[in-house]
N, C-alpha and C positions, 0 to 999 in steps of 0.2 A: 213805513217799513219797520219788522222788528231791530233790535240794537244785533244780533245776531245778522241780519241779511244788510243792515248797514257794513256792520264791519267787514262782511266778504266784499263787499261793494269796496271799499277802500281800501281790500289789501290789491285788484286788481285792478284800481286805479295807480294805486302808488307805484306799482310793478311796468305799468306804462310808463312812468313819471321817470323812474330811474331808467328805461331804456333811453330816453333821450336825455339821460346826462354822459350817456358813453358806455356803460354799463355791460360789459361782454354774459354775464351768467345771473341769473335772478332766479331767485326760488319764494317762494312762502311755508310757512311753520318749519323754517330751520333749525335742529335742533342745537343747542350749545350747553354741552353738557358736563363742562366744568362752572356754569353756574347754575344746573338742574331748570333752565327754560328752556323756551322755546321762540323764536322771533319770528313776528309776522310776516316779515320780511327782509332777506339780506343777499347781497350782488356782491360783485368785484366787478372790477377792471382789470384786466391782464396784463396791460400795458404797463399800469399806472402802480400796478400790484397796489390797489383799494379797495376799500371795503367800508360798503355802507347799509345799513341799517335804520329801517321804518318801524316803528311799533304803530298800530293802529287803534285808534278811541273812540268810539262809536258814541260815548257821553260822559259825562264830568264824573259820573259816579264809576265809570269803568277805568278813568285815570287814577280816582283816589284810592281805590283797592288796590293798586298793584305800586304798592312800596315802594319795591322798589327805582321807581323811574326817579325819584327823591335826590339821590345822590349819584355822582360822578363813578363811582367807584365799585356799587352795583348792580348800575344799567349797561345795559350794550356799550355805551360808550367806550367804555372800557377795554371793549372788544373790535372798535371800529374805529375807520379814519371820521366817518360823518356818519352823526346818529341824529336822527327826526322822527317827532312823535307826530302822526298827520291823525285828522280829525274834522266833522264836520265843521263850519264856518261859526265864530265864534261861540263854541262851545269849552276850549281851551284856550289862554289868555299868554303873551308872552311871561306876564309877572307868575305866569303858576309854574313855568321851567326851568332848570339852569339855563344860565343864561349860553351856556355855550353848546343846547342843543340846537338843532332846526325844528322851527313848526310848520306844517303844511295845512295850509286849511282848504278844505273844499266845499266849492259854493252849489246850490242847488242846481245848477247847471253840467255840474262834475268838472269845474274849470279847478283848477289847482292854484291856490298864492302862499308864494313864500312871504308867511309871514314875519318870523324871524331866519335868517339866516345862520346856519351851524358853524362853528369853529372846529376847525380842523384838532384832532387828538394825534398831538406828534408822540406823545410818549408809548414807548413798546407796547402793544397790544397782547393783553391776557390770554386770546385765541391767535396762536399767528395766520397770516394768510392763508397760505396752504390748507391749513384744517378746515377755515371757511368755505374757502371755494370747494373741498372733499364734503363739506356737510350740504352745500345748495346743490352739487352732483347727485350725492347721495340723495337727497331728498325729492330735488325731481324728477331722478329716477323712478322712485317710487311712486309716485304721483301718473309719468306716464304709464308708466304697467298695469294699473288701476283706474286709470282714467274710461280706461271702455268699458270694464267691469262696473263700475258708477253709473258710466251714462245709462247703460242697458237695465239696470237693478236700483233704478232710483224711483225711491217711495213719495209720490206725489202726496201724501196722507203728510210729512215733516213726522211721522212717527205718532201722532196724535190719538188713536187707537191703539196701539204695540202694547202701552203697558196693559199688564194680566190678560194678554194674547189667550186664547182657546182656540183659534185657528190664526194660521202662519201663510202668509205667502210667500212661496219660496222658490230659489234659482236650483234646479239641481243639474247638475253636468253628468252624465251619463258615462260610463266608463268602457262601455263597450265601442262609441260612435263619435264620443263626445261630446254631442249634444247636448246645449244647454235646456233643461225644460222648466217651464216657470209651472208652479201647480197648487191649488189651495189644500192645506194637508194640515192636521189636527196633532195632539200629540201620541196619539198611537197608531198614527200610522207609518206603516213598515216598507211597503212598497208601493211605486209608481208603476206608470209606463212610460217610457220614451218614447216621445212625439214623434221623432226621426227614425230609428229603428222598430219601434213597436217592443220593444225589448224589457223586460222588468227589471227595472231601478231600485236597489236594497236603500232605501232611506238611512239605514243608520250607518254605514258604512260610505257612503255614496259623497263626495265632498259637494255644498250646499250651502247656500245664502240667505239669511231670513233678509227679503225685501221689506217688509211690515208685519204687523202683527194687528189681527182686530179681536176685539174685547167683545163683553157681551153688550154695552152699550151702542157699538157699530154694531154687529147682529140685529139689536132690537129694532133699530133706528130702518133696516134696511125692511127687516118684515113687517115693520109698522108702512112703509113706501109701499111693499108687495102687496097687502091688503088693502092696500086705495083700490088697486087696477080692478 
């Protein structure tokens, strides 16, 4: 797997992990924007009014770029009761963290071990509760609203052809019906039809989705196929 499709692989492992520490609310890429990031992952407890926070490392080199995780003061911890950086199985080492985060490793199996254990941050927290739990609301909010727009409009390509696009494949919602029509369209082109009403769709006007883009290298590739037949 790419270090990209690992690390989605680990933030919804991790997001199982913390359901079964108790965990009432769990989101991913929460934003916390009094330190201008983003965390891969962060829950509460309602109960327990907690909050904890996963950053995820797909490889040593994706730990060492990001500074910040260095010090106490500013990583999440800062912002949380319990902060863990998880990570494939010995790829991060307990000597490479403070020692007062949690490591989680996970084995090629996707079993999860606590390799070191976190220590609790009793001092006041730079985000209070509340914000937290309004940022993982917020955030999964946004995630469900989009989520069927994703499933419906996802580029099986990983965008691989898109750069310098000449033709676009695109979502367009039709304003009269609604309807969404998916359509191969160039860049001068002005109008569709609507698949469901038969109705003419103003492309520039018309709210629209580029699912992917192909270049002239897809093109070539496909009428190089076309002339086999």
């Amino acid at each position: 797997m790419s270090e990209g499709e690992i690390h989605h692989q680990l933030k919804i492992l991790g997001m199982h992990w913390l359901k079964t520490k108790g965990q009432d609310a769990i989101g991913i890429e929460i934003k916390y924007r009094n330190m201008y990031s983003i965390a891969d992952i962060a829950s509460v407890n309602l109960k327990r009014k907690e909050v904890r926070i996963i950053e995820c490392k797909a490889s040593k080199q994706d730990f060492k770029r990001d500074k910040k995780l260095l010090s106490y003061n500013n990583s999440y911890y800062s912002h949380c009761h319990y902060f863990y950086i998880m990570c494939p199985e010995n790829i991060i080492l307990p000597s490479d963290i403070p020692s007062k985060y949690g490591l989680l490793w996970v084995d090629k199996y996707d079993n999860i071990i606590v390799k070191q254990k976190p220590i609790k941050n009793t001092s006041r927290l730079k985000t209070l509760f509340n914000t937290s739990l309004k940022n993982i609301c917020r955030g999964e909010t946004n995630t469900l609203l989009y989520y069927f727009d994703n499933q419906k409009n996802k580029d099986v390509t990983n965008g691989q052809f898109e750069r310098n696009s000449i033709i676009d494949f695109t979502s367009i919602k039709c304003p009269y019906c609604k309807h969404v029509t998916k359509e191969l369209i160039d860049k001068n082109t002005k109008e569709i039809k609507c698949k469901n009403c038969k109705k003419q769709i103003d492309v520039l006007n018309a709210k629209k989705r580029i699912i992917t883009g192909f270049n002239k290298t897809f093109i070539n590739k496909i009428i190089k196929l076309f002339n086999k037949q």
